[in-house]
N, CA, C and O of each residue as an XYZ file, in Angstrom:
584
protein
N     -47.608      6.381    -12.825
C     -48.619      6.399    -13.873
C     -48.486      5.127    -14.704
O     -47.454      4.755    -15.264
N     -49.844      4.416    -14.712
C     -49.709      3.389    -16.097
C     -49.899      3.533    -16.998
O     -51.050      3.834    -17.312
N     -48.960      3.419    -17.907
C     -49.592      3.371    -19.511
C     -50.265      1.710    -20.306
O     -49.992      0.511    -20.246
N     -50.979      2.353    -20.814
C     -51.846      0.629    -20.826
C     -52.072      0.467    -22.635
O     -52.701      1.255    -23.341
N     -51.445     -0.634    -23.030
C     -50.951     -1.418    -24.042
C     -52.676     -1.085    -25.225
O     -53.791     -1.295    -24.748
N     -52.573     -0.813    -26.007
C     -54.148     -0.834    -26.774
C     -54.699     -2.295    -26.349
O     -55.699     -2.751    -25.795
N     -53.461     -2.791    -26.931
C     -54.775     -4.536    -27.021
C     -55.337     -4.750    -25.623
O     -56.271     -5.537    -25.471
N     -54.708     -3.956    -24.391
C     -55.427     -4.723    -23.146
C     -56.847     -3.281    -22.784
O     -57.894     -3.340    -22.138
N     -56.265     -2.270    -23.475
C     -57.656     -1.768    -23.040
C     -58.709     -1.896    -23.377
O     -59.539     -1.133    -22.881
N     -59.238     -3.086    -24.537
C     -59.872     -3.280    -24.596
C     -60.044     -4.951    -24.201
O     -60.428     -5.410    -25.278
N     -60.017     -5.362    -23.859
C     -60.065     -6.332    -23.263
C     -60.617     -6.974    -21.708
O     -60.276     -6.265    -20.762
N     -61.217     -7.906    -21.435
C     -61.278     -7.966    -20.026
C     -59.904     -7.982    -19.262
O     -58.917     -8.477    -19.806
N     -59.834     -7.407    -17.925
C     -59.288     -7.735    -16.952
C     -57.836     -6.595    -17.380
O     -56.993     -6.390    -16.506
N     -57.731     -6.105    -18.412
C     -56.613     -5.219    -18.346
C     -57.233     -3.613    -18.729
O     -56.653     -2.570    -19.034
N     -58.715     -3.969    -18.550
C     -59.279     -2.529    -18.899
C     -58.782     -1.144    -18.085
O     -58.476     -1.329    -16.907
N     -58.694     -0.040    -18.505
C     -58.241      0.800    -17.361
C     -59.650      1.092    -16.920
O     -60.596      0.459    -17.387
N     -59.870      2.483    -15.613
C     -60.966      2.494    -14.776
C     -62.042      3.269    -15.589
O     -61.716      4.388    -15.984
N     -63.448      2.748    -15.924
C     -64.193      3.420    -16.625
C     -64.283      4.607    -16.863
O     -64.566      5.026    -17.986
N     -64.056      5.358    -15.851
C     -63.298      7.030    -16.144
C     -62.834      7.553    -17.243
O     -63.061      8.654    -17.744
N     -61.892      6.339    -17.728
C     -60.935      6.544    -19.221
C     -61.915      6.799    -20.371
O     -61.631      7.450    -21.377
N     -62.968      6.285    -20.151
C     -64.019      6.294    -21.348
C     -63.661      4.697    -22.445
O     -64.133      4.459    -23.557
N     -62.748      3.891    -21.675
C     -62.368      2.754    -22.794
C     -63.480      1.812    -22.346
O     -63.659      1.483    -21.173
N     -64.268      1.376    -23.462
C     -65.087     -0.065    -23.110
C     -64.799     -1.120    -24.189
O     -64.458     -0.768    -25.318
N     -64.918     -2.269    -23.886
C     -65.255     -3.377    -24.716
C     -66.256     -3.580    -25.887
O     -67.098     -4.388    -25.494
N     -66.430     -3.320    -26.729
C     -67.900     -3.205    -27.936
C     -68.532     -4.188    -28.074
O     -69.648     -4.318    -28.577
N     -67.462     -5.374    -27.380
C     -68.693     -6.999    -27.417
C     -69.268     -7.133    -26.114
O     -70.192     -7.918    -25.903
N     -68.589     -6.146    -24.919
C     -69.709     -6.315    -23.984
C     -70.495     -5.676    -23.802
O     -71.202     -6.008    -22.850
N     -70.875     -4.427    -24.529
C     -72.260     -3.872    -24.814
C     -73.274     -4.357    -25.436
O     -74.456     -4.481    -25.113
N     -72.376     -4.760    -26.871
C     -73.075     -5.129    -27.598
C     -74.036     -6.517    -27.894
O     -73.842     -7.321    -26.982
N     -75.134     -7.096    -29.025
C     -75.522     -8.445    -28.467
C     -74.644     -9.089    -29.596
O     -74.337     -8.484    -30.623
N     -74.191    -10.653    -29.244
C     -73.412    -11.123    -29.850
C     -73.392    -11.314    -31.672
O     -72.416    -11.612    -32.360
N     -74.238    -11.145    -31.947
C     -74.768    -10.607    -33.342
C     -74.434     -9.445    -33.601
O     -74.645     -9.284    -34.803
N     -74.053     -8.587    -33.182
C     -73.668     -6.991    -33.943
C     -71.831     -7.125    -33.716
O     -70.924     -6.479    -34.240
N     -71.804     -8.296    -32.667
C     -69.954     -8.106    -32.540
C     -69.939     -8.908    -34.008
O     -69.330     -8.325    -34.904
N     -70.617    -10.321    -34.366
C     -70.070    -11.201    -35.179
C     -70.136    -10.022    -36.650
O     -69.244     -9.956    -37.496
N     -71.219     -9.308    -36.652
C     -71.289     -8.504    -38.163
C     -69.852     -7.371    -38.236
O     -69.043     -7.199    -39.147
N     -69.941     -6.835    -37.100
C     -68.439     -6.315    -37.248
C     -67.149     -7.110    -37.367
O     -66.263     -6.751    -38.143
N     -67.041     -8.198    -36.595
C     -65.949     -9.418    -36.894
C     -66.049     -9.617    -38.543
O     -64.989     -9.790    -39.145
N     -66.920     -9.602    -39.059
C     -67.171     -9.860    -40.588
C     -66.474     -8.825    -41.367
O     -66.040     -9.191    -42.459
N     -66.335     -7.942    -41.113
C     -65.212     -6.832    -41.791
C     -63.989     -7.034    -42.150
O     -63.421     -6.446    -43.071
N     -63.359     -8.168    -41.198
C     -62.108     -8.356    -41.010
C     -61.557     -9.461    -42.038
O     -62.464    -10.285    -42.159
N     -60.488     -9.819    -42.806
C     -59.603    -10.348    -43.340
C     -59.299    -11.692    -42.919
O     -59.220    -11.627    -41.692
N     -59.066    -12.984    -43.326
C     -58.687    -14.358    -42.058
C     -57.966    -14.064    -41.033
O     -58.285    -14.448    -39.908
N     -56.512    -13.086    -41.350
C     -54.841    -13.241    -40.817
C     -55.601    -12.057    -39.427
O     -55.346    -12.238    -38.236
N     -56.599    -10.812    -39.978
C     -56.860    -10.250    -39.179
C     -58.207    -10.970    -37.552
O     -58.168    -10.680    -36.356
N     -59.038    -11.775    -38.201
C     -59.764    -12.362    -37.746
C     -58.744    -13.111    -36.558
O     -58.717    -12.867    -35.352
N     -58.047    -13.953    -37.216
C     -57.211    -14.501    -36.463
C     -56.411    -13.569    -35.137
O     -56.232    -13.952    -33.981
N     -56.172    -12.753    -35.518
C     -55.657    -11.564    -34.585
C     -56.224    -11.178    -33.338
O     -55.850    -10.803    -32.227
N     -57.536    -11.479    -34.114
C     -58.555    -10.737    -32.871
C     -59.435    -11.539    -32.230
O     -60.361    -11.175    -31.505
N     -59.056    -12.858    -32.573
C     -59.285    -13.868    -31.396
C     -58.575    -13.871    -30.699
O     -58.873    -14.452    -29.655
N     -56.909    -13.116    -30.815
C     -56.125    -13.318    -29.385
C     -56.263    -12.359    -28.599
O     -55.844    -12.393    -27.442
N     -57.053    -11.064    -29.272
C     -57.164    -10.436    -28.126
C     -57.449    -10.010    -27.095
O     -56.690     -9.284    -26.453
N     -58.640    -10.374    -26.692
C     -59.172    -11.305    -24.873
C     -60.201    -12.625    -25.336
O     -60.421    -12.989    -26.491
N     -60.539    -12.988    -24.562
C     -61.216    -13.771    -24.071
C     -62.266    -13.842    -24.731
O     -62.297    -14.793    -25.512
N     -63.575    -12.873    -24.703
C     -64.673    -12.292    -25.192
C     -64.615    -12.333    -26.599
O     -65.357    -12.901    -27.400
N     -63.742    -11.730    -26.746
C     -63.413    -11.617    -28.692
C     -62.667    -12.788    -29.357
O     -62.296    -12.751    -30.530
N     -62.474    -13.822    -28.536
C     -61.998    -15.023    -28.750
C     -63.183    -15.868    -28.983
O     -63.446    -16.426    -30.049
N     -63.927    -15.921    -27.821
C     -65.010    -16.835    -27.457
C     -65.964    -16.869    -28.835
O     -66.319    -17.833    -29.513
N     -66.342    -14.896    -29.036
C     -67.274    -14.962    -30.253
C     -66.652    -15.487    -31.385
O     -67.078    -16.534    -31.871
N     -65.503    -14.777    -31.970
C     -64.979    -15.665    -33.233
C     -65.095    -16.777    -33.333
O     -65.863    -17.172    -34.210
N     -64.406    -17.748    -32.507
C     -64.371    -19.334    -32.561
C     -65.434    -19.629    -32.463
O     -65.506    -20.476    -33.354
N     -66.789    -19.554    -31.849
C     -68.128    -20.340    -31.835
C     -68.804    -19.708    -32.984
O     -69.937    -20.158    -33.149
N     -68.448    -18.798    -33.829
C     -69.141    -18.192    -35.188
C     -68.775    -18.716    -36.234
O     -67.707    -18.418    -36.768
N     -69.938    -19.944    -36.901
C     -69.531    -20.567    -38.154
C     -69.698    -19.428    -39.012
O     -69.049    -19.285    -40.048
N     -70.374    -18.792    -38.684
C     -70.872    -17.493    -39.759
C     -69.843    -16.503    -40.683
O     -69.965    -16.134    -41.851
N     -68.489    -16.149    -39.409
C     -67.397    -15.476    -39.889
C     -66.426    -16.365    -40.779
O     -65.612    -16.019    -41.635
N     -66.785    -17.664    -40.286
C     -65.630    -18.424    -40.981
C     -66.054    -19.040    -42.481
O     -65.331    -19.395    -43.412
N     -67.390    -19.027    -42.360
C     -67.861    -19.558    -43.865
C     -67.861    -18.450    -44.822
O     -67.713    -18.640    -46.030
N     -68.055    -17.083    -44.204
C     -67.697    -15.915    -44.875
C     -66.235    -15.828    -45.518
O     -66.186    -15.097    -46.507
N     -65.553    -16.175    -45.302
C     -64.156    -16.110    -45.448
C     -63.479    -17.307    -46.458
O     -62.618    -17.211    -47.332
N     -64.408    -18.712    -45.844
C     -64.039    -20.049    -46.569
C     -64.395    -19.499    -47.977
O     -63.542    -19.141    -48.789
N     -66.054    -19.459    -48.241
C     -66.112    -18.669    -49.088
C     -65.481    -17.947    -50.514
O     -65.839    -17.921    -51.692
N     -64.507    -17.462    -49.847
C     -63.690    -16.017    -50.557
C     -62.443    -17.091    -51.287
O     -61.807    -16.770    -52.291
N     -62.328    -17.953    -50.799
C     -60.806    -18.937    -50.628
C     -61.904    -20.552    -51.533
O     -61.433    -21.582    -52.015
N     -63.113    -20.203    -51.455
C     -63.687    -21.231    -52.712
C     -63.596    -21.453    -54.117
O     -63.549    -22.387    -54.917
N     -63.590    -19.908    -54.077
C     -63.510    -18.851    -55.006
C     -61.760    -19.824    -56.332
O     -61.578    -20.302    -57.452
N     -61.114    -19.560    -55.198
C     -59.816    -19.968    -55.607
C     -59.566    -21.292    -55.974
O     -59.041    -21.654    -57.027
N     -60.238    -22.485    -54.433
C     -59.529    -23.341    -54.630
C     -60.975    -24.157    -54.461
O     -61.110    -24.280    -53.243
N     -61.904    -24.657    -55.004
C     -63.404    -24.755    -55.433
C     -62.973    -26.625    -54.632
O     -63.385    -26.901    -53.506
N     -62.209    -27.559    -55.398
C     -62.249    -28.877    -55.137
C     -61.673    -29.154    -53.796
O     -61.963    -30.046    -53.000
N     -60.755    -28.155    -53.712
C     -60.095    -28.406    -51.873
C     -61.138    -28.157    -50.687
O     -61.045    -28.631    -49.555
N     -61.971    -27.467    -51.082
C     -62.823    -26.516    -50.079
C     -64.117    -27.509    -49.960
O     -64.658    -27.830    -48.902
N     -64.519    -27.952    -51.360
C     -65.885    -28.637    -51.357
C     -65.589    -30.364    -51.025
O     -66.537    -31.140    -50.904
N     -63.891    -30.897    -50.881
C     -63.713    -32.193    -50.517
C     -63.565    -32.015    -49.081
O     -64.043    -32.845    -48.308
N     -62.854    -30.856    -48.620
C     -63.421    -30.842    -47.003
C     -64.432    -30.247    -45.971
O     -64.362    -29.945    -44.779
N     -65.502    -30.201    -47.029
C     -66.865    -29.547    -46.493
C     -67.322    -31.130    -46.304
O     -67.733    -31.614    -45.249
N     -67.172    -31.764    -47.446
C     -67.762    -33.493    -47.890
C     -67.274    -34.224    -46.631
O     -68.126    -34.727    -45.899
N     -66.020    -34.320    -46.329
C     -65.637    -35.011    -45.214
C     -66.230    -34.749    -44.215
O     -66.339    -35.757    -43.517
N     -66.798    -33.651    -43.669
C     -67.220    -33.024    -42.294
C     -66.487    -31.931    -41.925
O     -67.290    -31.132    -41.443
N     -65.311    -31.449    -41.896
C     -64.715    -30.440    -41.711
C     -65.257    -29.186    -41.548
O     -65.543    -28.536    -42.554
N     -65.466    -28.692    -40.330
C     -65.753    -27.245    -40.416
C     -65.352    -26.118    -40.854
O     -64.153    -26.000    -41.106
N     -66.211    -25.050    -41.047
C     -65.509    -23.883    -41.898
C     -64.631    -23.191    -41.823
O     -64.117    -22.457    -42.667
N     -64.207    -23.534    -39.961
C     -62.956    -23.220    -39.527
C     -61.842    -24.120    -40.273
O     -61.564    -23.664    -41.383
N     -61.443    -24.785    -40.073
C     -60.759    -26.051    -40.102
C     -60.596    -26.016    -41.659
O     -59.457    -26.155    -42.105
N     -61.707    -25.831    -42.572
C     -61.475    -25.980    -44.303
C     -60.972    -24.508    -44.167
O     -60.361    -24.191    -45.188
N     -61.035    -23.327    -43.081
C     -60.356    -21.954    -44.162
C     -59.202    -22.134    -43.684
O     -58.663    -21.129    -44.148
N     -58.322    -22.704    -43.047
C     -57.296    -22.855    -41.801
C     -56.344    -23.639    -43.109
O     -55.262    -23.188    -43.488
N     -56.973    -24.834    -43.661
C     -55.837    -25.737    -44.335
C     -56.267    -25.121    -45.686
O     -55.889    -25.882    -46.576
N     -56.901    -24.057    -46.188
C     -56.726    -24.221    -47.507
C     -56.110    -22.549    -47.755
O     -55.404    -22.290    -48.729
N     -56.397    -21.776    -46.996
C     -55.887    -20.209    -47.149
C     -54.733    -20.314    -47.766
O     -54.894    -20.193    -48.981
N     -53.479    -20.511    -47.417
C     -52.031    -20.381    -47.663
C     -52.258    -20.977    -48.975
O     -51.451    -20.445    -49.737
N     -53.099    -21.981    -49.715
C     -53.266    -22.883    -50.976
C     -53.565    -22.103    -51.661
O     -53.088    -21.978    -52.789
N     -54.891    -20.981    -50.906
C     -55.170    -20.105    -52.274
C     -54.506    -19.393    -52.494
O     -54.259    -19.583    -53.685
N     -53.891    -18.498    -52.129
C     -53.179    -17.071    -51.925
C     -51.964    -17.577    -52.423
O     -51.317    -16.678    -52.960
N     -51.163    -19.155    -52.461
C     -50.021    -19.719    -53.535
C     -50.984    -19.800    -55.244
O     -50.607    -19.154    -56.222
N     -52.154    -20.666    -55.256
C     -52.372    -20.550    -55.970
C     -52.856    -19.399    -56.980
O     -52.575    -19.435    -58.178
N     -53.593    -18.399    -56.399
C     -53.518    -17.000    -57.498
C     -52.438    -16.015    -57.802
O     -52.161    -15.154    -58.637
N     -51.928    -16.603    -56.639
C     -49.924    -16.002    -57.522
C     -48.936    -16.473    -58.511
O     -48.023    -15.946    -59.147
N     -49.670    -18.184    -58.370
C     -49.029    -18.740    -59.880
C     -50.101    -18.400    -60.993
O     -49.762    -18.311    -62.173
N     -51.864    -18.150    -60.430
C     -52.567    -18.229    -62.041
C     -52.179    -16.687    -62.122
O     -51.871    -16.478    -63.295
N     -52.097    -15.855    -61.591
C     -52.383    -14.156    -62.505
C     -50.598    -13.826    -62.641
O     -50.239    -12.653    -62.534
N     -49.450    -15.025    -62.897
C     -47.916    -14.736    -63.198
C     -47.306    -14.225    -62.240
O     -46.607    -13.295    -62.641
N     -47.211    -14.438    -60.829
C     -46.561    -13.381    -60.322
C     -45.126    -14.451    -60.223
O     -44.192    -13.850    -59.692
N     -44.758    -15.973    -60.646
C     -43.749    -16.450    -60.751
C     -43.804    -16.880    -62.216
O     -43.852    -18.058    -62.570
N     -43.793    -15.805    -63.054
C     -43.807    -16.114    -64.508
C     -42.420    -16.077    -64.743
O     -41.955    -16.987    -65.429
N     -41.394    -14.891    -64.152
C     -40.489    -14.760    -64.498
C     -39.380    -15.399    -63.703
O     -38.202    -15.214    -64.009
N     -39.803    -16.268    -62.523
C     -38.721    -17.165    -61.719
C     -37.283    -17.977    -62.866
O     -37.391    -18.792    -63.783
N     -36.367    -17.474    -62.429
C     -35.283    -17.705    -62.780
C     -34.047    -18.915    -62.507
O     -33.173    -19.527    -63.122
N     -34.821    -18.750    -60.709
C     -34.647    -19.858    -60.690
C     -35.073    -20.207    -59.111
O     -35.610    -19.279    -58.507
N     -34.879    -21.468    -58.389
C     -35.411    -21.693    -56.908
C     -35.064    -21.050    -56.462
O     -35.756    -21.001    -55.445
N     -33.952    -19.924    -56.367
C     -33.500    -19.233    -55.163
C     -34.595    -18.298    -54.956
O     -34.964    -17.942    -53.836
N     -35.197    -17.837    -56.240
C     -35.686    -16.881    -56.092
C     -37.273    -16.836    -55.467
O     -37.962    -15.831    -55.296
N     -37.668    -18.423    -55.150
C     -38.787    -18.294    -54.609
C     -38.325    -18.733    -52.900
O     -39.173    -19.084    -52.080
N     -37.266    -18.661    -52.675
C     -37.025    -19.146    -51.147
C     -37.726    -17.601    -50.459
O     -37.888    -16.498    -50.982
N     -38.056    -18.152    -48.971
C     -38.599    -17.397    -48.061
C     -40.196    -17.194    -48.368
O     -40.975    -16.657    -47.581
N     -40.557    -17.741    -49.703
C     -41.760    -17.023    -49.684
C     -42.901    -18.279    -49.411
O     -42.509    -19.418    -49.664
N     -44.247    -18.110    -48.921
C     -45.229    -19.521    -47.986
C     -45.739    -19.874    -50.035
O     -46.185    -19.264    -51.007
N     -45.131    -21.624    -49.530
C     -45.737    -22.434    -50.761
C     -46.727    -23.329    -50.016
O     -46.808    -23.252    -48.790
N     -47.403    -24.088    -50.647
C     -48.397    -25.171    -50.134
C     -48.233    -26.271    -51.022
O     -47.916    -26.033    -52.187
N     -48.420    -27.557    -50.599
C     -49.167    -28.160    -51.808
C     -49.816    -28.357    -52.792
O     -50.839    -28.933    -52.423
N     -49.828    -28.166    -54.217
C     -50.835    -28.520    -55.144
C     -51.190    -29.502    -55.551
O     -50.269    -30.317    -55.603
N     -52.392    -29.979    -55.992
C     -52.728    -31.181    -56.099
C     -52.381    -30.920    -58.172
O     -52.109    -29.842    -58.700
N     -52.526    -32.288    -58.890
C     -52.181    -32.243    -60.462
C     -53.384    -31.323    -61.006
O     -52.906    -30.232    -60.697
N     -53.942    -31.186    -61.278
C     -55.234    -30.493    -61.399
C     -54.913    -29.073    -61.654
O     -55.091    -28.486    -62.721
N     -54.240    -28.399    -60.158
C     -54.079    -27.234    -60.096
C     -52.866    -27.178    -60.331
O     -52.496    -26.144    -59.774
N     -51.523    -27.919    -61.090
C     -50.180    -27.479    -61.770
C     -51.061    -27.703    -63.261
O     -50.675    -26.935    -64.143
N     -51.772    -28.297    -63.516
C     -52.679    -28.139    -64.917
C     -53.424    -27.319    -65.414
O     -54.094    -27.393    -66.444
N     -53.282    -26.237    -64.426
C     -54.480    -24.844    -64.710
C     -53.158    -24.160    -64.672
O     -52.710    -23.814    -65.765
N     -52.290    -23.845    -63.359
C     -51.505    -23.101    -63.817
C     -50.320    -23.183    -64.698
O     -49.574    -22.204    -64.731
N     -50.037    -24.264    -65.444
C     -49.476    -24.254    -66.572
C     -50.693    -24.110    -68.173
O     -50.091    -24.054    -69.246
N     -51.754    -24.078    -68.219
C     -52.494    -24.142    -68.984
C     -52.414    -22.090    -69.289
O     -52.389    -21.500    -70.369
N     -52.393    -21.451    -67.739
C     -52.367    -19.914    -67.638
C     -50.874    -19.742    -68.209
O     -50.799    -18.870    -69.074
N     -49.778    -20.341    -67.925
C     -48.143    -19.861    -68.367
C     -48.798    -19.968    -69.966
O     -48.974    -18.974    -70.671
N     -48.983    -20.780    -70.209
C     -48.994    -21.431    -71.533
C     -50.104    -19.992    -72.935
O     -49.877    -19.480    -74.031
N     -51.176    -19.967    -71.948
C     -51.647    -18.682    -72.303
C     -51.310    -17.028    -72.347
O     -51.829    -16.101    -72.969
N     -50.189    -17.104    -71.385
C     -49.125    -15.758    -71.665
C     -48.577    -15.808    -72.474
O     -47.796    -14.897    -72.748
């Protein structure tokens, strides 16, 4: 008997025999109802589910649609990083790719969550990015306002 892994039953080429009742939802579906459901998903999750076949790879990556949805959310945060690499040409892939980890550092220094750092040890292990002066000038402008 095989037991068959979730991620491959849905997937091409590791599907079990239609019998099972398992199908693919992007190969029913038209590529527009997969991308609106892809739109549900989170970056880290998006990202996920491009590895999981082929099909669900193919649509993510050729959908500026999911990724500007997302850049978007991460504009929100980091407004001059996002709109200097829209300016360059950079796609919406590519601007949510280098600036995600920027935002998600940066709204952990503006709403205090290293207000009370004591000292470097205590931020080891955790994902930092670069800030540009600008944004150590907002978030010391926020310390400064606690």
């Amino acid at each position: 008997m095989t037991l068959w892994a979730p991620q491959r039953r849905f997937c091409d080429g590791g599907a079990p025999p239609k019998a099972a009742g398992c199908q693919n939802f992007a190969e029913t579906l038209p590529v527009e109802m997969s991308v609106r459901i892809f739109r549900e998903l989170d970056p880290q999750s998006l990202c996920r589910a491009s590895r999981a076949c082929r099909l669900w790879h193919a649509i993510i990556q050729e959908s500026e649609q999911l990724w500007r949805q997302q850049c978007l959310l991460v504009r929100a945060v980091c407004q001059r990083e996002v709109d200097s690499d829209r300016s360059r040409g950079l796609s919406w892939k590519v601007t949510l790719l280098r600036n995600y980890t920027r935002s998600r550092v940066k709204t952990d220094w503006l709403t205090g969550r290293y207000s009370r750092v004591a000292s470097a040890d205590e931020l080891l292990g955790r994902k930092m990015a670069p800030l540009d002066a600008e944004t150590w000038g907002e978030i010391l402008q926020a310390e400064l306002d606690r």
